[in-house]
FIGUMAR-363401 format. One line per field, with one value per residue (C-alpha): residue number from 1; y, x, z. Coordinates in nm, 3 decimals. Example, Ala and Ser with C-alpha at 12.3 -4.5 7.8 and 13.67 -1.06 7.14 Angstrom:
seq = [1,2] $
north = [-0.450,-0.106] $
east = [1.230,1.367] $
up = [0.780,0.714] $
end
This chain:
seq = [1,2,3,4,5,6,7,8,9,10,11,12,13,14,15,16,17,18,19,20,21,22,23,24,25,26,27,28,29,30,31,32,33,34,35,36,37,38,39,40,41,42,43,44,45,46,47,48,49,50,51,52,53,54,55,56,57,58,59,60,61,62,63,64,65,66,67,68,69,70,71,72,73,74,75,76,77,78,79,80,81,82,83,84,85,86,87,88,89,90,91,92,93,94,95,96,97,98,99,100,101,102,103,104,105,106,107,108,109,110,111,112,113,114,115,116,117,118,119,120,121,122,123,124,125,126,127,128,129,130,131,132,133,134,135,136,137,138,139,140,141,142,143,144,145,146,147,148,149,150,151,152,153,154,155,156,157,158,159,160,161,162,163,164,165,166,167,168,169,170,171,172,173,174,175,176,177,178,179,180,181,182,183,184,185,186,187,188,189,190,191,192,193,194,195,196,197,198,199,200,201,202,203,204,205,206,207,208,209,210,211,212,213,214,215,216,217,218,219,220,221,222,223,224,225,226,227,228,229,230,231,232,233,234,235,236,237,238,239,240,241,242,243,244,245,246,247,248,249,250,251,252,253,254,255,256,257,258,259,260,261,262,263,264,265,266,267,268,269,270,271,272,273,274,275,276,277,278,279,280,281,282,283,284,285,286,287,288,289,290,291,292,293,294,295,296,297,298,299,300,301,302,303,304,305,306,307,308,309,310,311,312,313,314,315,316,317,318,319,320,321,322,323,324,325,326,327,328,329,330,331,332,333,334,335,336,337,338,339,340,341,342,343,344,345,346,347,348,349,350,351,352,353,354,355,356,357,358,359,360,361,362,363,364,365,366,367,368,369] $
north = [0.000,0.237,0.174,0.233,0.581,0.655,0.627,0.811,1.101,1.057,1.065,1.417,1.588,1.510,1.592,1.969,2.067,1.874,2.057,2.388,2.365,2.213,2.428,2.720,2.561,2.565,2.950,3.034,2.784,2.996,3.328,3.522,3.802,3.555,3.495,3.866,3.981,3.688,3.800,4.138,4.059,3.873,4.052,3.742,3.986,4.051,3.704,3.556,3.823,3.713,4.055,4.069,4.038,3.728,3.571,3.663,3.470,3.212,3.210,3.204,2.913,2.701,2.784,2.656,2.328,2.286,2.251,2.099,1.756,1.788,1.598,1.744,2.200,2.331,2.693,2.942,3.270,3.551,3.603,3.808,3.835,3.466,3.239,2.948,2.717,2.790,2.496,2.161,1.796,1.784,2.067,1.941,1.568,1.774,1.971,1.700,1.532,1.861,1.847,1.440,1.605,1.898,1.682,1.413,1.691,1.827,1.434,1.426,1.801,1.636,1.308,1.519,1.750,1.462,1.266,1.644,1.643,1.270,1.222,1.508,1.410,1.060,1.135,1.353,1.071,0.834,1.062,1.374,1.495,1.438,1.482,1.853,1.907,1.644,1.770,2.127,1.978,1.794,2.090,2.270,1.950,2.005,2.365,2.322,2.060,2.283,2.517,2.301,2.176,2.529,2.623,2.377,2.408,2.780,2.696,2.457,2.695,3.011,2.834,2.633,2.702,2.540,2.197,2.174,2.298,1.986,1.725,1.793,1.698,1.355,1.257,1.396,1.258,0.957,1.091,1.399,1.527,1.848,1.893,2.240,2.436,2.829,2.902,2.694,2.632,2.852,2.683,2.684,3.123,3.172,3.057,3.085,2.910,3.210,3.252,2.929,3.057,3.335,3.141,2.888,3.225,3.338,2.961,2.966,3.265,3.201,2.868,3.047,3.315,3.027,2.794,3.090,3.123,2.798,2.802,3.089,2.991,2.646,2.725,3.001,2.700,2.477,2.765,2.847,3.211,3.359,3.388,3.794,3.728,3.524,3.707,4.000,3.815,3.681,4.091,4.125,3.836,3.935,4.312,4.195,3.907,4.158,4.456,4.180,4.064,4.452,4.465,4.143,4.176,4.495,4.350,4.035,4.079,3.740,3.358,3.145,3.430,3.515,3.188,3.127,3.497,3.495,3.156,3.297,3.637,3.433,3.196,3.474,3.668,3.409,3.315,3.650,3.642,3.308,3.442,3.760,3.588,3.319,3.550,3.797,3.531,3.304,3.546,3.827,3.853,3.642,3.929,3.839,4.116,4.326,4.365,4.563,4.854,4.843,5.056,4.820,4.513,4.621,4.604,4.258,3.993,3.679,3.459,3.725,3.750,3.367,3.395,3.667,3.471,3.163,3.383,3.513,3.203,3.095,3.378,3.337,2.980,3.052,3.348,3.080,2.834,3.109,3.216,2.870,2.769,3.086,2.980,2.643,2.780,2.985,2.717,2.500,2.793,2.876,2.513,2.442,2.757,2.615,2.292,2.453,2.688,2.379,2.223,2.524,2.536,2.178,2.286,2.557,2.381,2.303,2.660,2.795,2.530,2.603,2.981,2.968,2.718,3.012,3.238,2.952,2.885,3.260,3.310,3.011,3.086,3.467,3.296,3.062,3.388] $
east = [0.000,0.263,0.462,0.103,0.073,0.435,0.400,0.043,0.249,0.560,0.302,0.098,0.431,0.556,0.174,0.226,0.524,0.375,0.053,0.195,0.445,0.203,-0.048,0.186,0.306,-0.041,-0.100,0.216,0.149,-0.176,-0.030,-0.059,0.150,0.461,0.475,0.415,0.690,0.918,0.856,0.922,1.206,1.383,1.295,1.129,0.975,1.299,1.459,1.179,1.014,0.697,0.478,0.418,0.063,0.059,0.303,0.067,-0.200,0.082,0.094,-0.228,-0.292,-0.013,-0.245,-0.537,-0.386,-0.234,-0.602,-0.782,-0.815,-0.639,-0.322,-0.122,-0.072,-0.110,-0.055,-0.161,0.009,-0.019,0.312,0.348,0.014,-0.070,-0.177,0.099,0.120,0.422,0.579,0.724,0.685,0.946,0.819,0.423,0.547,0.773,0.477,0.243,0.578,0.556,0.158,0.174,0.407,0.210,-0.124,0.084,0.171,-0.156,-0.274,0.014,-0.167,-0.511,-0.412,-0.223,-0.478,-0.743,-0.523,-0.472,-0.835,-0.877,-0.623,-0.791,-1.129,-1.015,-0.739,-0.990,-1.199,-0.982,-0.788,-1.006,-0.876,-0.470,-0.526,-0.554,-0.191,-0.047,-0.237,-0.026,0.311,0.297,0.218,0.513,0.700,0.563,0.612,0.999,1.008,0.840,1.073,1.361,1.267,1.226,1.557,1.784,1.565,1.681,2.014,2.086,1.922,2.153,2.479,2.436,2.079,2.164,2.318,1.984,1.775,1.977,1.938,1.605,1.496,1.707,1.521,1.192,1.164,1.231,1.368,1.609,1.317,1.336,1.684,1.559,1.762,1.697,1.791,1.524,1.299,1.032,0.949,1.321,1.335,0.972,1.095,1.452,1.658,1.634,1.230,1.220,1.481,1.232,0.955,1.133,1.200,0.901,0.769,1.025,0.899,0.528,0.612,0.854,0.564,0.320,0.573,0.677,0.267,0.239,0.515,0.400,0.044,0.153,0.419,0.153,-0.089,0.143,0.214,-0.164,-0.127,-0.477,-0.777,-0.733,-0.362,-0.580,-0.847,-0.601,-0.395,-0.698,-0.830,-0.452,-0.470,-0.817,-0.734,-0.380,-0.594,-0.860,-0.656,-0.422,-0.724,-0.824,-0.498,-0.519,-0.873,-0.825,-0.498,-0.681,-1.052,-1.131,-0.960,-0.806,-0.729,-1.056,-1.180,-0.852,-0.866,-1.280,-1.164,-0.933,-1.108,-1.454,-1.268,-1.081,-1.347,-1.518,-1.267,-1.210,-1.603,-1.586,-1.288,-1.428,-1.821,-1.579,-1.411,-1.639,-1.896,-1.655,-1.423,-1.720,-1.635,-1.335,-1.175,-1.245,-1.456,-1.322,-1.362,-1.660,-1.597,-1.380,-1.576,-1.871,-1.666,-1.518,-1.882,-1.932,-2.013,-1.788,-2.066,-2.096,-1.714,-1.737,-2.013,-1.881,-1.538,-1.720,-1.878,-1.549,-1.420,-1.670,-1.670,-1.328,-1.369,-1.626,-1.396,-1.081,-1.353,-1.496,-1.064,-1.019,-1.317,-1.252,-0.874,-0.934,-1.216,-0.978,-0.690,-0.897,-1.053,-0.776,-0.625,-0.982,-1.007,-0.677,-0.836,-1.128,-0.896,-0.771,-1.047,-1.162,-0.891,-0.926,-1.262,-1.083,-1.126,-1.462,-1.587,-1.347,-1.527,-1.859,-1.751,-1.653,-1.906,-2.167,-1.920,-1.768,-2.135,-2.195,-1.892,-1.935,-2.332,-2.194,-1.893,-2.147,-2.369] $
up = [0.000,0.087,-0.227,-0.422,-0.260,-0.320,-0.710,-0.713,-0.513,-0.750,-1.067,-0.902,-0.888,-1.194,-1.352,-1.221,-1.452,-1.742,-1.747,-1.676,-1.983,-2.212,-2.128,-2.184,-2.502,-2.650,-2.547,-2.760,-3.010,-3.089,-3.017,-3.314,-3.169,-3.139,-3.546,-3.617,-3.394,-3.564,-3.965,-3.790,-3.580,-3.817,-4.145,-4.277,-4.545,-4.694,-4.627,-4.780,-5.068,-4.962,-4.790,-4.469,-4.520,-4.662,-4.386,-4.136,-4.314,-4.343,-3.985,-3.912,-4.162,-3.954,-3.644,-3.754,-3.911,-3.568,-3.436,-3.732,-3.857,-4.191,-4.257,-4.489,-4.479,-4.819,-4.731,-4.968,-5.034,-5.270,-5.500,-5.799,-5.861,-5.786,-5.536,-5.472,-5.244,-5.007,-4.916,-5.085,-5.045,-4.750,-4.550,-4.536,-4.485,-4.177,-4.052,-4.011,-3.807,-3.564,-3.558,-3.462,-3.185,-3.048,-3.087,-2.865,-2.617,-2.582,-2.462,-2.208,-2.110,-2.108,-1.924,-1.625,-1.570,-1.513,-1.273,-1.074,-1.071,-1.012,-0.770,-0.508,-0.434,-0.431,-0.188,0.011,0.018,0.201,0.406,0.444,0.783,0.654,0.295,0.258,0.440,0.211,-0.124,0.008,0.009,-0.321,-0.445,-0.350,-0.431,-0.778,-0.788,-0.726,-0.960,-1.241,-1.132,-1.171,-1.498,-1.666,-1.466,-1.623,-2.038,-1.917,-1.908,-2.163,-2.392,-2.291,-2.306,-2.601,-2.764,-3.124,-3.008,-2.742,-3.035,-3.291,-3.011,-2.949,-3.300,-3.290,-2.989,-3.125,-3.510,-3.640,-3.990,-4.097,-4.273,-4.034,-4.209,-4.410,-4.672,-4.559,-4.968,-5.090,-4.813,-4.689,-4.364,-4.221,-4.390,-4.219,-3.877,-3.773,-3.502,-3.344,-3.353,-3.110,-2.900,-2.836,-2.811,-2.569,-2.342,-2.309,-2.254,-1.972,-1.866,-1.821,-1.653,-1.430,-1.335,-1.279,-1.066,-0.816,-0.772,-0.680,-0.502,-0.299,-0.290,-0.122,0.100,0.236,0.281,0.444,0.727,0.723,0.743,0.859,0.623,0.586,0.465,0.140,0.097,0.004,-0.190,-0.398,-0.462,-0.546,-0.798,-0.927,-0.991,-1.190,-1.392,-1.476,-1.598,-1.804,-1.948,-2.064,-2.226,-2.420,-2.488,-2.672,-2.860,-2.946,-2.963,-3.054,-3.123,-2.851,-2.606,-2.584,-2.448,-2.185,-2.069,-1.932,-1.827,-1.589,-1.485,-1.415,-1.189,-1.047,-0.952,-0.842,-0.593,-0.469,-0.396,-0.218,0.004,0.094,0.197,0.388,0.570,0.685,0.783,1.016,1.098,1.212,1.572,1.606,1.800,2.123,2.299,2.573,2.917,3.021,3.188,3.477,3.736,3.682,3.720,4.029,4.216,4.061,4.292,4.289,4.126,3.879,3.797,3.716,3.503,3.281,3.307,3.155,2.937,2.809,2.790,2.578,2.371,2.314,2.242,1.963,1.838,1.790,1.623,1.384,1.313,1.216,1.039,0.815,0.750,0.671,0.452,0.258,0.246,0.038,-0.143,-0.288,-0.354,-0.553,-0.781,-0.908,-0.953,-1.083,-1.335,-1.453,-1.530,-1.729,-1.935,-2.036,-2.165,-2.365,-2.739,-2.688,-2.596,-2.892,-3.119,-2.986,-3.019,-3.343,-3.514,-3.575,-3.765,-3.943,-4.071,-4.131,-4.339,-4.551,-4.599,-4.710,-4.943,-5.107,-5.186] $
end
């Protein structure tokens, strides 16, 4: 039994990183502002001859193949007046290599996020009065190991980004067909080794912001600071995930943001609503009240000094009740939003699908008129 619950600890801390970096790896997969500032960065307009119109359609074309069910990319680009398609036998038998890949990394995302979920209510279930402190340190556990993880990608990529880049695709592909000719290949001209150096940074960095919450989130669990101490750190977290949201809202009006950014200011709000009706209800009166004034308690009788002693007592009993109810409350308030969150965000396809279905309908009814 013990050696059971060692591997279904082992397998929850090692199910942290992997959903964090997946799930960060699909938010810059479909991030369209990552391929424009690459063709910018990089002057893919001039490496390439192709306008910078059309490699944003280019881009978004990859995207969406990324996400559909076709198996071969036949991109289409304007050139000189007419439409070619961009890329040669090589590259599409390569891109549907990397979308095999990414397709396999989003069911590594899907299969740890359903044991996270899984492996809590079940663990509640069997231990719920121990549980809740153990759920808090495997957390952490997985929070250093995510941290870990990113720390030494990090490194390996700073000191020696093109041999990590060259091993990576040995271990990854089965055939050289990822071997690209920059003078005669678009795919390799479009996107430079040094486009996925920057997108491996700012993977790194996302994971790195989301492993140091954790991190702080479950080392402030494990000490149980009071409820107060969470309830402002949720308004903190709300008010930053709300005005981030404004700003990407209004850079990206629409497309996969859209869906992952009301994910996260719904459940945000919503847990800085459940804090603050948690706290004020068992934490109302948990200061214990003072004594009554003193010229009146002088005359007291004896039998009356132990009665309001008792009373006191049992005022102060209550009050210590109500302090812990309330930070136990918000302990695993904030432990299930991030469950909840994570849910959510496995749901993200389907509510894009659902989302975009309507338009997709639209636009072909108005193409076929």
């Amino acid at each position: 039994m013990s050696t059971i619950k060692a591997i279904a600890y082992a397998a929850f801390i090692v199910a942290i990183p992997l959903f964090l970096i997946i799930t960060n790896l699909r938010v810059v997969v479909n991030t369209p502002l990552l391929y424009s500032y690459g063709f910018d960065q990089y002057e893919i307009e001039k490496v390439t001859g192709i306008e910078r119109a059309e490699l944003i359609s280019a881009g978004r074309q990859i995207r969406d193949y990324f996400s559909n069910e076709e198996r071969w990319l036949d991109v289409k680009v304007q050139f000189g007046g007419a439409v070619y398609s961009l890329y040669n036998e090589t590259e599409i038998l390569h891109m549907y290599d990397v979308k095999v890949l990414i397709r396999t990394f989003y069911n590594v995302q899907l299969i740890a996020g359903l044991y996270i979920l899984l492996f809590i209510p079940v663990g509640l279930a069997i231990a719920p009065r121990t549980f809740p402190r153990v759920l808090v340190r495997l957390v952490l556990w997985g929070a250093a190991a995510t941290l870990a993880i990113v720390f030494a990608a990090g490194l390996l990529s700073l000191t020696g980004f093109s041999q990590t880049f060259y091993v990576f695709h040995l271990i990854a592909f089965t055939n050289d067909l990822w071997k690209l000719d920059p003078a005669r290949d678009f795919l390799i001209a479009m996107f430079p080794e040094g486009f996925f150096f920057d997108t491996t940074m700012v993977l790194a960095g996302l994971t790195v912001i989301q492993g140091l919450w954790l991190l702080f989130l479950s080392n402030a669990l494990h000490k149980a600071f009071p409820a107060s101490v969470f309830h402002r750190v949720t308004v903190i977290q709300t008010l930053t995930v709300v005005v981030a949201a404004i700003f990407i809202l209004r850079v990206y009006p629409d497309g996969f943001f859209f869906e992952a950014v009301m994910i996260v200011v719904v459940a945000s709000v919503l847990q800085s609503l459940v804090a603050l009706a948690t706290w004020r209800r068992f934490s109302k009166g948990a200061i214990s009240p003072t004594t009554m004034e003193d010229g009146k308690d002088s005359r007291l009788s004896a039998a009356t000094s132990k009665s309001a002693h008792a009373r006191e007592t049992g005022h102060q009993n209550s009050s210590q009740l109500r302090s812990e109810r309330a930070e136990s409350v918000a302990n695993y308030a904030i432990v299930g939003y991030n469950v909840i969150e994570a849910a959510l965000f496995l749901l993200t396809p389907s509510v894009r699908q659902w989302r975009g279905s309507p338009r997709d309908e639209a636009r072909s009814d108005s193409a076929v008129t």
